[in-house]
C-alpha positions as CSV (number, residue, x, y, z in Angstrom):
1,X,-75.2,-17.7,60.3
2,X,-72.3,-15.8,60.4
3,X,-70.1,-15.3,57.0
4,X,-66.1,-14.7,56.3
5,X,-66.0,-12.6,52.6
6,X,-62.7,-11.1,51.3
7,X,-63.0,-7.3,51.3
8,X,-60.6,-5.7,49.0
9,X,-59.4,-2.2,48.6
10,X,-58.1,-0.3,46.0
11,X,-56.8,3.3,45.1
12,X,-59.0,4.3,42.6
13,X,-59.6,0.4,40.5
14,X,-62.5,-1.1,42.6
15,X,-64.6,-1.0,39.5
16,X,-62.4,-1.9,37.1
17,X,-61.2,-5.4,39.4
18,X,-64.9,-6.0,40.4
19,X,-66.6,-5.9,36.9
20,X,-63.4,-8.0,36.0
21,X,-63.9,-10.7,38.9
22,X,-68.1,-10.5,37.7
23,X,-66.3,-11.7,33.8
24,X,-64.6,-14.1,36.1
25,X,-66.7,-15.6,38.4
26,X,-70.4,-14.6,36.6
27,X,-72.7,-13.1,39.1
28,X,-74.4,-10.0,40.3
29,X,-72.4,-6.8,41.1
30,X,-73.7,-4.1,43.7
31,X,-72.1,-0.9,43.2
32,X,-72.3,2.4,45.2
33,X,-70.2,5.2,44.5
34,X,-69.0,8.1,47.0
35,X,-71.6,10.5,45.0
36,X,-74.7,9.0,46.5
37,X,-73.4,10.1,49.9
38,X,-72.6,13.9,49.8
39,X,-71.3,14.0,53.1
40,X,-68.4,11.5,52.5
41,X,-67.0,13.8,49.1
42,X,-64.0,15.5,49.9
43,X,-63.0,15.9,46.3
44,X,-65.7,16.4,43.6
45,X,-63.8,14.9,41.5
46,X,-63.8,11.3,43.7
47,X,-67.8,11.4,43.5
48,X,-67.7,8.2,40.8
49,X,-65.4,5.7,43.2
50,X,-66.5,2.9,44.9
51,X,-67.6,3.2,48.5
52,X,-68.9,-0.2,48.2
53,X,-69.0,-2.5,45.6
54,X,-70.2,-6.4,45.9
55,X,-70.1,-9.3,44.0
56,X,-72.2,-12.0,45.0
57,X,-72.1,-15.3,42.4
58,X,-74.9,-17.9,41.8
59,X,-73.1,-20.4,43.9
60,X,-72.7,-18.4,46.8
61,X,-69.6,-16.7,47.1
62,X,-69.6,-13.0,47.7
63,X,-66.6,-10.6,47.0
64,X,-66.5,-6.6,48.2
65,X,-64.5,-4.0,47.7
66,X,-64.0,-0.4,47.4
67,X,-61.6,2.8,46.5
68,X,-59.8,4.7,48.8
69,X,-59.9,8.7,48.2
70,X,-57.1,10.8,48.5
71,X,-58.3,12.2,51.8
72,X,-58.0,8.3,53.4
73,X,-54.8,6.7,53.6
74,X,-54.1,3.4,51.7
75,X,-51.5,0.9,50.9
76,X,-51.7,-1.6,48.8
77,X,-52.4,-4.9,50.3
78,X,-49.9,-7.6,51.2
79,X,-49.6,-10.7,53.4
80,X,-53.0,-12.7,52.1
81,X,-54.4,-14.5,49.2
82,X,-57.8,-14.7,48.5
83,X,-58.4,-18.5,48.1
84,X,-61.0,-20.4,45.9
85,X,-61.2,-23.8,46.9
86,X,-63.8,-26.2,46.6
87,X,-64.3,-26.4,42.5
88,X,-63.9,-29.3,40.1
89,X,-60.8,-29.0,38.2
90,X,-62.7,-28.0,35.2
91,X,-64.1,-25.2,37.3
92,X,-60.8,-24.5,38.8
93,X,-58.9,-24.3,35.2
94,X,-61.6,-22.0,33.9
95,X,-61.3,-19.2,36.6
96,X,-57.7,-19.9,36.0
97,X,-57.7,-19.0,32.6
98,X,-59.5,-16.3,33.3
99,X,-57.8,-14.5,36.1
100,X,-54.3,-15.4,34.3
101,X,-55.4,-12.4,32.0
102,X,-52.5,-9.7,32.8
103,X,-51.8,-12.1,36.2
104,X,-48.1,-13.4,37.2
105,X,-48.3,-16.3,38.3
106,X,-46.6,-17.1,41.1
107,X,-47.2,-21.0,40.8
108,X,-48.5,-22.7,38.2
109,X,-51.9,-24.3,37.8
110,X,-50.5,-28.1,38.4
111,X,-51.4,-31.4,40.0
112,X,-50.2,-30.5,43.6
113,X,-49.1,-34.0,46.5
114,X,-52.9,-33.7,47.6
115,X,-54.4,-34.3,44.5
116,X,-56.9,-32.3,42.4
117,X,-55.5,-28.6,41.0
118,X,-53.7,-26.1,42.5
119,X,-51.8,-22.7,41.1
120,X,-51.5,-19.3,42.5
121,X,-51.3,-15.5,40.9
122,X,-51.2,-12.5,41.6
123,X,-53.9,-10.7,39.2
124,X,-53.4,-7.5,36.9
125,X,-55.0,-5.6,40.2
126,X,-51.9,-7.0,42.7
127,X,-54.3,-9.7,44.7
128,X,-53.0,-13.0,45.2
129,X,-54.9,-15.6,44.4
130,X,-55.1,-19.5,44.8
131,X,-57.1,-21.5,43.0
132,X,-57.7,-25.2,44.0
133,X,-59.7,-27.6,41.9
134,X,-61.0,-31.0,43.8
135,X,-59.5,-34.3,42.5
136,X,-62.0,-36.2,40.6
137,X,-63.4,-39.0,42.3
């Protein structure tokens, strides 16, 4: 079985964002850092960001990232949204709230034409997000 996970990269915040999704979305979080691979240092002082980093939540969805040293090129991503469908709107409301936290949101967290819950954001990291919560049956 094959899988589809957002991968998102970051400067020098991977660990601030990813231990901020974990208070988010709950879960376990995987970290390794550019120190544990001496090869890969350019710059001593880059040893403590995140090579990899993942976040992998009780109900299955998993989240990675990492930082991008000075000696790699980066620009800050653009033209996607990581999307969280497939919650109750209780669910849906909660990770709202939560992400909201230093967020602008971009649309509100409303009752959309299809039903259920729908809002989008951009977090306090610059990722887009949109969050969809299930009508109640």
């Amino acid at each position: 079985m094959a899988n589809l996970n957002p991968y998102l990269s970051f400067r020098t915040e991977a660990r601030e964002a990813m231990e901020f999704y974990q208070s988010v979305l709950g879960g376990e979080l995987e970290v390794n850092v550019f120190g544990e691979f001496p090869d890969m240092v350019q710059d001593s002082s880059e040893k403590d960001l995140i090579m990899h980093a993942q976040l992998t939540t009780p109900d299955g969805l998993v989240l990675m990232a990492s930082d991008s040293p000075s000696g790699m090129p980066y620009e800050k991503p653009q033209g996607f949204s990581v999307s969280l469908s497939g919650n109750s709107e209780e669910r849906a409301q909660t990770v709202w709230d939560r992400l909201a936290d230093g967020a602008t949101i971009t649309m509100p967290l409303d009752v959309p034409p299809w039903g259920g819950t729908f809002g989008m954001l951009v977090d306090r990291f610059g990722v887009p997000w949109m969050i969809h919560g299930d009508p109640e049956e």
